[in-house]
C-alpha positions as CSV (number, residue, x, y, z in Angstrom):
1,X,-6.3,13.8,-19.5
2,X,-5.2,16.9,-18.0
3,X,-6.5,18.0,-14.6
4,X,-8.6,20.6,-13.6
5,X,-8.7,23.5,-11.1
6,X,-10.6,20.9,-8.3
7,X,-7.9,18.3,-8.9
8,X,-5.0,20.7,-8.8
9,X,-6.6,21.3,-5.3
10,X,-7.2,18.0,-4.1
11,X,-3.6,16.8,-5.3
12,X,-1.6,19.8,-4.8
13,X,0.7,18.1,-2.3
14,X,1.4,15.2,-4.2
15,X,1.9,17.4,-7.8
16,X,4.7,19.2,-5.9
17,X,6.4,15.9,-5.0
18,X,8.8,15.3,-8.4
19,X,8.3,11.6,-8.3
20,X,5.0,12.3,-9.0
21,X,4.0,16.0,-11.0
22,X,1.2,16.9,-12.9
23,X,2.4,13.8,-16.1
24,X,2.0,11.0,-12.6
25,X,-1.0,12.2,-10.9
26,X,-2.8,12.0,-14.2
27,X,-1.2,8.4,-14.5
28,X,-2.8,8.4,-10.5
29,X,-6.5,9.7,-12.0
30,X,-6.5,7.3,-15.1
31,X,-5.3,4.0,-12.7
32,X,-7.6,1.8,-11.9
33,X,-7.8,-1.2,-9.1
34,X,-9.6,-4.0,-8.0
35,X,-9.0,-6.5,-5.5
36,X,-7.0,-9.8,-5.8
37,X,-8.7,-12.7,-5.2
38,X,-6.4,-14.2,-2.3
39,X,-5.4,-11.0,-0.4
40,X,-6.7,-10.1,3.4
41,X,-10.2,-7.8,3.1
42,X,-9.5,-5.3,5.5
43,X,-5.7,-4.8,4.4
44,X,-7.1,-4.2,1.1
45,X,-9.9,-2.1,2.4
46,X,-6.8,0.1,3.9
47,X,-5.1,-0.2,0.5
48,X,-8.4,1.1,-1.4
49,X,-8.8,4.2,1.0
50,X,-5.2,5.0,0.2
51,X,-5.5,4.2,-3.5
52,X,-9.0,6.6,-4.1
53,X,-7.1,9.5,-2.1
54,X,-4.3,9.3,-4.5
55,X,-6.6,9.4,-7.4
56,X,-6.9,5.9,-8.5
57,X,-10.2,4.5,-9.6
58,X,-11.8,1.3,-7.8
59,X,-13.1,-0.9,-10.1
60,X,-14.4,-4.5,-10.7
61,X,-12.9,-5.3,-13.6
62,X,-10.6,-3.1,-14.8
63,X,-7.3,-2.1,-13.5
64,X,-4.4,-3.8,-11.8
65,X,-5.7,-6.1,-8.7
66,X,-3.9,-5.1,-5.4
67,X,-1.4,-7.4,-4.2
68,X,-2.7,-7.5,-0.6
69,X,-0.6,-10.2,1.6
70,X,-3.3,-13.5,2.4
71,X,-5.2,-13.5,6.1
72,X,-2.6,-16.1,7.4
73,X,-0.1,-13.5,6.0
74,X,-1.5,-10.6,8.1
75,X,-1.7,-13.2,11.5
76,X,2.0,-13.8,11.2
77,X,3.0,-10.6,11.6
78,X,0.7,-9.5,13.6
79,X,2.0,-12.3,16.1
80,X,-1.1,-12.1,18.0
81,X,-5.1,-11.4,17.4
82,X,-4.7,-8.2,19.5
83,X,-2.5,-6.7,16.8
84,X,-4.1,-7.6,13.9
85,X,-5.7,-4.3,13.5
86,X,-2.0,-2.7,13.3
87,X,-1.0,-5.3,11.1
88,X,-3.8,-5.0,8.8
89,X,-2.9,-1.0,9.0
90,X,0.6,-1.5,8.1
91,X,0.2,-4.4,5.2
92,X,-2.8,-1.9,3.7
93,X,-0.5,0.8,3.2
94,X,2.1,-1.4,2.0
95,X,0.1,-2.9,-0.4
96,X,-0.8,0.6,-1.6
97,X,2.6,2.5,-2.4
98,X,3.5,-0.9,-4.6
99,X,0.5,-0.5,-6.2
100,X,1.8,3.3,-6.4
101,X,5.0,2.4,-7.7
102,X,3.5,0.1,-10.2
103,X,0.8,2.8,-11.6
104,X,3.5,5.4,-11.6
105,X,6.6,3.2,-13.1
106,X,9.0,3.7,-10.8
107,X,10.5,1.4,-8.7
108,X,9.6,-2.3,-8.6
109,X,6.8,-3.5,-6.8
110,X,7.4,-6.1,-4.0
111,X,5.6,-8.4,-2.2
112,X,5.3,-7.9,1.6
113,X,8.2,-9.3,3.4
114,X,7.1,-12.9,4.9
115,X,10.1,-12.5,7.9
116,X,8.6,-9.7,9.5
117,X,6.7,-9.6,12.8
118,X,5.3,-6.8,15.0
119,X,5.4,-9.3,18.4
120,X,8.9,-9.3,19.1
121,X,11.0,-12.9,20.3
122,X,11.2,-13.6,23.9
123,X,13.8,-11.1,25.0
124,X,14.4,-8.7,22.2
125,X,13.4,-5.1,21.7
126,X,10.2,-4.8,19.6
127,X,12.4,-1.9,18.2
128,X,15.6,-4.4,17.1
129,X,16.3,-6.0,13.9
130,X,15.7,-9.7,14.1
């Protein structure tokens, strides 16, 4: 598959990134996804967004399922229901550049980090390391 004068558009920032080029975003275009059966739906539905503007193809069947952390997952690091929305936000995106890394080969995909929280302990900095 070799891209056309549309996509060279559409992905001309990521075909000048050289982790990516012209040989990765046509990885990107040919990628499909679908969604795991345990992950959180709106992390995923902010993984998807970020998937289809890199390329990738949404599809039932096909394609490598999104490792989206669970609902409980997304609740302990958001800490509290008022921050769910920014945890769903940042686990999305998360989910997303593994997913990236996977399609792409490069790097090794991870799971989301379980010891991380975005309400910080009695006391500390929400900008200090725990």
């Amino acid at each position: 598959m070799s891209l056309d004068a549309t996509a060279r558009r559409r992905y001309a920032r990521q075909l000048l990134l050289s982790e990516i080029g012209e040989a990765g975003q046509e990885r990107l275009c040919g990628a499909g996804f679908r969604r795991g059966v345990e992950g959180d739906a709106d992390a995923y539905a902010v993984a998807a967004e970020y998937l289809r503007r890199a390329g990738c193809l949404e599809s039932e069947g096909e394609g490598a399922s999104v490792r989206v952390a669970t609902t409980e997952a997304v609740m302990h690091f958001a800490g509290k229901a008022s921050l769910r929305a920014p945890a769903v936000a940042v686990i999305g995106a998360f989910a997303a550049v593994e997913h990236l890394k996977e399609a792409l080969g490069v790097g090794q995909p991870h799971a989301f980090p379980s010891n991380l929280t975005l309400q910080p302990k009695r006391g500390q900095s929400p900008f200090s390391r725990g």
